[in-house]
N, C-alpha and C positions, 0 to 999 in steps of 0.2 A: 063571147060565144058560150051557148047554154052545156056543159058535158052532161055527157048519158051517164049515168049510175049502174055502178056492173048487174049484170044480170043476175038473179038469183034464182038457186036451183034447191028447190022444194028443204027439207032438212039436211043440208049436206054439211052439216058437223063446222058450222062456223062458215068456211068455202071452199076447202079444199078436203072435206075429210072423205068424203067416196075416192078420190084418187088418193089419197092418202093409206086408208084403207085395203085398197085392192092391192096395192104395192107391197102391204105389210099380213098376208094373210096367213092363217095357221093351217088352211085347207090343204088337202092333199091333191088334190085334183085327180083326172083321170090321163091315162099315156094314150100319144097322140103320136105317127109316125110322126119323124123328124122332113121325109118326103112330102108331107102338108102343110110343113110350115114355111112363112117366109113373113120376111121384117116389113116393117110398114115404111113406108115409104116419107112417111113425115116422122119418122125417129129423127127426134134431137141430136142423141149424139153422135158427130162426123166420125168422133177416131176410138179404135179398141187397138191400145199399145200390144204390142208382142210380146214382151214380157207377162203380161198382166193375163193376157189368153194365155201361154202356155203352163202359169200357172193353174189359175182355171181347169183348163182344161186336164191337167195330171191331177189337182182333187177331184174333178167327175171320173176320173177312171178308176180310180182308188173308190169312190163313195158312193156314187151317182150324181145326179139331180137332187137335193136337199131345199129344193125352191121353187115347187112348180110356176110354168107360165103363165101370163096371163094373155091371153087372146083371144078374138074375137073372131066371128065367121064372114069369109073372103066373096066377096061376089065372081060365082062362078066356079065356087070350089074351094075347099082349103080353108086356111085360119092363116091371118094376120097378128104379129107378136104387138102387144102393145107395150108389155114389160118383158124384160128376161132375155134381149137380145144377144147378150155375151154369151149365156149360160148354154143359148142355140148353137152360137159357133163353136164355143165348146164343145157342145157335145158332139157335133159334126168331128170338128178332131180328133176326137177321142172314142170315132166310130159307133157310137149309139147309133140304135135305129130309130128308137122313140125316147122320149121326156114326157113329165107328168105336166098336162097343164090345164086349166081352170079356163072354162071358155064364157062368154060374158057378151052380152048383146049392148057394145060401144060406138058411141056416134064421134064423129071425127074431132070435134074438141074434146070427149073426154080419151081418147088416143093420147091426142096432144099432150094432155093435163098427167098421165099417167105416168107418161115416156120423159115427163122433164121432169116430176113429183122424184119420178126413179133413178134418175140422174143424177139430180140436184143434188142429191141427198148421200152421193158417193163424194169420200175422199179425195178420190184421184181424177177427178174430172181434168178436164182443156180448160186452164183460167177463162181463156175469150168463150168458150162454148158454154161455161160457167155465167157468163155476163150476158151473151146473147140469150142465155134457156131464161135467165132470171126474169128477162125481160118480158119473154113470149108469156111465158108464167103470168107475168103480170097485166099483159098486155089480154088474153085470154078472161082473166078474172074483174078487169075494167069493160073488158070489149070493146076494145078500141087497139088502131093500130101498134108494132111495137116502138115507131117513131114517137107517137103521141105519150105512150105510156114513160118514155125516157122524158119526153117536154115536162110530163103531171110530176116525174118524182124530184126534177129538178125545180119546179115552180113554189111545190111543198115545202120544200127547204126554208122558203122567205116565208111564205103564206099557207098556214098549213091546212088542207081544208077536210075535215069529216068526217066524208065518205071515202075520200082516195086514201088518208091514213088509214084507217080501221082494214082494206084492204089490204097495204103497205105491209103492216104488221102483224096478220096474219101469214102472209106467206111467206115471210121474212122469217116469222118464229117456226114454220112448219120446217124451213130450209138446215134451220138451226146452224147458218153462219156468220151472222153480225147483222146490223139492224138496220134500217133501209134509207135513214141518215148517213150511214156508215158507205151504205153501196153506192146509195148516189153520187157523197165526198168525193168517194175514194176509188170506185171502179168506171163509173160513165165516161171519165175520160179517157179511157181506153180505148172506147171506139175510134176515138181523134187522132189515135197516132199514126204514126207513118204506115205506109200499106205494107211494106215488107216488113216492119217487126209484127203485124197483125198476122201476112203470110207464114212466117215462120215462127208466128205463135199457135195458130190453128194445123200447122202441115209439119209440124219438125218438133213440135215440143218444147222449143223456146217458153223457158218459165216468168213467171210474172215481175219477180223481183229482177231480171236479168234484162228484160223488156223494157222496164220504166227506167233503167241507165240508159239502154239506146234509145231510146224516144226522144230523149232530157240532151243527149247530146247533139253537136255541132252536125249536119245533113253530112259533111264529106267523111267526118269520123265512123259514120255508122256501120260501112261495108266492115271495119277493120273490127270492131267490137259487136256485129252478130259473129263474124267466122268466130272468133274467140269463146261466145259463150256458146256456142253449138259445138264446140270441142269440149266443152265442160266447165269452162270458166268460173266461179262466182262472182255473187255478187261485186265484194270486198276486191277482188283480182280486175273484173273489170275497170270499177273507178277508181282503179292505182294507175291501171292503163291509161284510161283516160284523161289524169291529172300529167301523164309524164307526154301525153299526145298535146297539151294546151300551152301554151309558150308563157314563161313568169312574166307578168307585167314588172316594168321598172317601176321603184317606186317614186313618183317623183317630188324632189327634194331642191329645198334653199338655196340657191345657186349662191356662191360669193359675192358676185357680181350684185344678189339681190340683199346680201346680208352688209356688205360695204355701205350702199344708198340705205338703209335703215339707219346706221350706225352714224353718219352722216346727220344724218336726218334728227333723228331724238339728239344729237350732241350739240344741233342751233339753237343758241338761244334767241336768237332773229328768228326761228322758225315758231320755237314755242310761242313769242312774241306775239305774233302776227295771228294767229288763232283766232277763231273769232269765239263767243261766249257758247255757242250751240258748237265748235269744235272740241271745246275743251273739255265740254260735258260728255260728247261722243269719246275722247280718248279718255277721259278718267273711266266710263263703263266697259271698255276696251281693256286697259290696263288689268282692274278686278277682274277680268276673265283669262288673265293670263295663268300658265301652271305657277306654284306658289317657288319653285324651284329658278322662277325667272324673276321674278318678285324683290325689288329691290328692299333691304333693311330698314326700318326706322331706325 
């Protein structure tokens, strides 16, 4: 099958630097009521923690806005936020009427591009929403669906071809988190795992290293080791759990029964006897692989 070659848009600073750009600007913009704005509706990311807003939101009342928005104009009125959606609810809590924002005439990919450029590029993302954005990102910048973009980065692995690297590692290096050998390794299988460590990684904040214990374990163990790490569990506390939930194997051992008939056996000299020239060969290569502690004296 022939792949298309991502699209390329006029000087955009390698491929991603317009939306790179607009996310990192030194502009002040102009203040826009807060009653004309509203989030875009293909915003990446699902979840804004409670904590992390009410932080937010007590520096805007102390400081203001120190970032204006970046939005674009709404059919039939208003402006859509393409960047800066926290900094909106923010300020909504913390009672503004208006924020300063930077308005910009954006077509629905580059929304897209800006809103996961902006994301991606925080700390404290949702690991899965982290792995899904990575993908749209990438899937956006090939132009092709984000199923295929996962098939192209695991195919690369064996076969590397190009065009999809040179993409690969660009957005990889704009992401500034590990390199796209490193995501495909070590993150694509995430999407594979069980539906409820993914539910309660996207909807409860189940952490990534807490996830890949319960994935990796036994299906009936799992109920008992999410409640655990959603109480707070770590890592290390889980798979302690886990090792005392797994019954020890016995190890099994030489029975007498089976060391009698040895002992028996090597002490025929009718048996040794009886050997044929390809047995004897076989038990003298046999013997040299014995520990040197079983190893009879010259």
């Amino acid at each position: 099958m022939t792949r298309r070659r991502p699209e390329r848009r006029g000087n955009l600073a390698g491929l991603l630097g317009d939306a790179q750009g607009l996310t990192q600007t030194t502009e002040h913009g102009r203040a826009l009521p807060l009653s004309e704005l509203r989030p875009y509706a293909g915003q990446p990311r699902r979840q804004f923690g409670e904590a992390e807003l009410e932080a937010l939101t007590q520096s805007i009342r102390e400081q203001g806005v120190l970032q204006p928005l970046l939005v674009r104009p709404a059919p039939g009125g208003g402006y859509e936020i393409a960047a800066g959606e926290r900094r909106y609810r923010a300020a909504l809590a913390a009672g503004l009427q208006e924020v300063p924002a930077l308005v910009r005439q954006l077509d629905d990919q580059q929304m897209l591009e800006v809103g996961l450029v902006e994301n991606l590029q925080r700390e404290n993302l949702n690991p899965l929403d982290e792995i899904e954005g990575a993908l749209r990102l990438l899937a956006l910048r090939l132009n092709v669906a984000p199923q295929e973009a996962r098939q192209r980065l695991i195919a690369n692995l064996r076969h590397e071809a190009e065009a999809d690297v040179a993409v690969f590692a660009q957005v990889f290096s704009l992401l500034g988190r590990e390199t796209w050998q490193s995501f495909a390794k070590n993150k694509l299988r995430v999407l594979q795992w069980p539906a409820e460590v993914l539910t309660a990684m996207r909807e409860r904040g189940l952490t990534y290293s807490a996830a890949a214990v319960i994935a990796s374990a036994p299906e009936d163990h799992r109920p008992a080791l999410l409640e655990r790490a959603l109480a707070g569990a770590t890592r290390q506390e889980l798979r302690a759990f886990l090792t005392s939930l797994t019954p020890v194997r016995k190890r099994a051992g030489t029975s007498k029964k089976q060391l009698d008939h040895l002992g028996r056996t090597f002490g025929s000299v009718r048996w040794f006897n009886g050997l044929t020239d390809q047995q004897r060969t076989d038990l003298d290569r046999w013997l040299k692989r014995m520990p040197t502690w079983l190893q009879a004296e010259d």
